[in-house]
N, C-alpha and C positions, 0 to 999 in steps of 0.2 A: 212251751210257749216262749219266742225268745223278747228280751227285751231291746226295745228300740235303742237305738246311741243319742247320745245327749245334744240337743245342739250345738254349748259348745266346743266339744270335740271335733264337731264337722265347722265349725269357724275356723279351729285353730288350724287343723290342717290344709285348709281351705287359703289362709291367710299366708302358711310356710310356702305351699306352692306355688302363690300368686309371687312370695318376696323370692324364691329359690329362681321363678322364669324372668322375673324384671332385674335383675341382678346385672350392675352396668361393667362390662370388662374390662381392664385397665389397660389402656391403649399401651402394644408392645412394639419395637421393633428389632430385631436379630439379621447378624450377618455373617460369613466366614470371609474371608478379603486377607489379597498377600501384600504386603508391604516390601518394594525391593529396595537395595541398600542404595541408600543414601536418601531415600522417599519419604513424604510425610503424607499422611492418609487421613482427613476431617469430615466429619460425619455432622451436620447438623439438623437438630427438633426445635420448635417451637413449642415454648409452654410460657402458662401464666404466673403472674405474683400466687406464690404460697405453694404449687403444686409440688409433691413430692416427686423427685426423679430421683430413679435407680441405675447405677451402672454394672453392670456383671462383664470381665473379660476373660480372656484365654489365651497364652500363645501356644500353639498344640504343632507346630514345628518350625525349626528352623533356628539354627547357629546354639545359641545358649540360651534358648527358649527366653528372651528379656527382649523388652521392647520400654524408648518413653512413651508416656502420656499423659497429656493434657488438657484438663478441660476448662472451659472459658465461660462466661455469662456474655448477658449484652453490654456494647462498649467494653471489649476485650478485657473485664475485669476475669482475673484467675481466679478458680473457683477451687482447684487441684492440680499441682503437676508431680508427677514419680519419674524417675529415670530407673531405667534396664530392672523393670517391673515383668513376671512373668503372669500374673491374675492379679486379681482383684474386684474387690465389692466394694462400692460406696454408693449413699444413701444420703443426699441434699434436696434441701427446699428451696427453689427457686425463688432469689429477693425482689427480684422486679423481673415484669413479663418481657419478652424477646423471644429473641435466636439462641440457643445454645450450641456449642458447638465442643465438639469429642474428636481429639487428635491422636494420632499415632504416629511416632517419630522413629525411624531406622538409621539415622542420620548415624551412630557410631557403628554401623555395619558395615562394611568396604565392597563384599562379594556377596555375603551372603542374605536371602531375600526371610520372611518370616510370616506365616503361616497365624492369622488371630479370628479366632472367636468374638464377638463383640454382640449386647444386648442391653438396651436400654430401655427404662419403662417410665411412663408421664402418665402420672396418674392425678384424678381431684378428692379424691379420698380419703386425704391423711396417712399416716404411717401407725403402724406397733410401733410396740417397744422395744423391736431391735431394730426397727428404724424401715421396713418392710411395706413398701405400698398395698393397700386394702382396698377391696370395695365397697362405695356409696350403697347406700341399702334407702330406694327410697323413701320418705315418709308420706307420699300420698296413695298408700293404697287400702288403708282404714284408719279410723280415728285414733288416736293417741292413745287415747284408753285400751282398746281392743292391743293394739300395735307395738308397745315399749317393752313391754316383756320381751316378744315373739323377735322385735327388730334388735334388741340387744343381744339374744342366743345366735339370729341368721348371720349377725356381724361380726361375731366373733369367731363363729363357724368360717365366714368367707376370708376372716385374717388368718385363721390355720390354717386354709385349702391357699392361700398365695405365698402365705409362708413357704411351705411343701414344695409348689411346682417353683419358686423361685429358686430355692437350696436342690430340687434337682437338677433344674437349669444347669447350676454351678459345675453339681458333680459331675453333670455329664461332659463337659467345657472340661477337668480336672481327666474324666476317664480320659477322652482323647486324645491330649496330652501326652499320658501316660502310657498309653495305648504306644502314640507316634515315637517316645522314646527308647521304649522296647524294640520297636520295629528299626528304628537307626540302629540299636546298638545288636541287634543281631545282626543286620546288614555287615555291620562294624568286622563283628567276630567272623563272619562268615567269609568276608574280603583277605582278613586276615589270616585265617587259616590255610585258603588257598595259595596267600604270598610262604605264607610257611613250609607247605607243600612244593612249592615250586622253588626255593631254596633250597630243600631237601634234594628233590632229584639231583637239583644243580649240582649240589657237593658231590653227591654219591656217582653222577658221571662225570666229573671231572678228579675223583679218588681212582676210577677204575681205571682212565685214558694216565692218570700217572704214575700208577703202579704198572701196568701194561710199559710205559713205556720206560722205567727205574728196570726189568726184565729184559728189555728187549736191547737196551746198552750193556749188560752184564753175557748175556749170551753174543752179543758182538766181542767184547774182548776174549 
């Protein structure tokens, strides 16, 4: 004879499912865009007072993999700038609501153009403690009682799962990168080797036309 399940066991699962499907995304936006020398490249979001914004970049080719950047609040207050920065993470709270805006400066490039990565997240959710935007978990889907337990494990659960796909974002912005450096420097060696090779010929027929012809004056006299 089996025994029936307790009710609440079918609440609590009941409840993880209802907070796992209402689970609010953290609005993202991603880009790949080339920057040619001497160009400056500005991306701008709209967020509110307190929201946490993230920025993740990349430069995955081009010259010394280094680009400036800079980012601005409303009313052109500096919020961060780097020069000939190749990545980067940073994680600020928005002090008053506006326009934000994210620069890319090639401006010390002459020739060459540069290849970036770019991903920024505006979230209302607060951050972890490494500073990582999280999702709002709402608290109207049962009473409080039933709910603080269940809503402090799903929200801890949801700041592990953005942690994750954030830092793989990253790596994958780093593979790229790495990828595209490889790919130059065989280019590189491979260019090379043929100047090498065609050097070679060069000597060895121009050794043969003048020993042929140090012969060909000796058999004259």
């Amino acid at each position: 004879m089996s025994t029936p399940t307790s009710t609440p066991t079918h609440l609590l699962l009941l409840l993880t499912l209802t907070l796992l499907l209402t689970l609010t995304p953290t609005p993202t936006s991603a880009f790949q865009f080339e920057v040619k020398a001497r160009e400056v490249l500005c991306f701008y979001e709209t967020a509110q007072k307190g929201d946490p914004i993230g920025v993740i970049f990349q430069v995955v080719a081009g010259g010394f993999l280094d680009i400036d950047v800079s980012v601005k609040g409303p009313n052109n207050r500096v919020i961060y700038e780097g020069e000939k920065e190749s990545d980067g993470r940073y994680t600020f709270a928005a002090s008053v609501p506006g326009e934000h805006s994210f620069c890319f400066s090639n401006a010390m490039s002459t020739v060459t153009s540069k290849q970036v990565q770019f991903e920024v997240t505006i979230g209302n959710a607060g951050t972890d403690d490494k500073g990582v935007p999280v999702v709002e978990v709402p608290d109207n889907v049962a009473t409080k009682e039933h709910l603080s337990p269940l809503h402090s494990a799903v929200k801890e659960l949801s700041m592990q799962v953005n942690s994750i796909v954030t830092e793989q974002r990253y790596l994958k912005m780093r593979e790229m990168a790495h990828r595209s450096t490889n790919e130059s420097t065989n280019s590189r060696v491979a260019w090379w080797g043929m100047l090498e090779l065609l050097i070679l010929v060069g000597a060895t027929v121009w050794q043969i036309f003048y020993v042929r012809r140090i012969f060909e004056q000796k058999r004259s006299l």
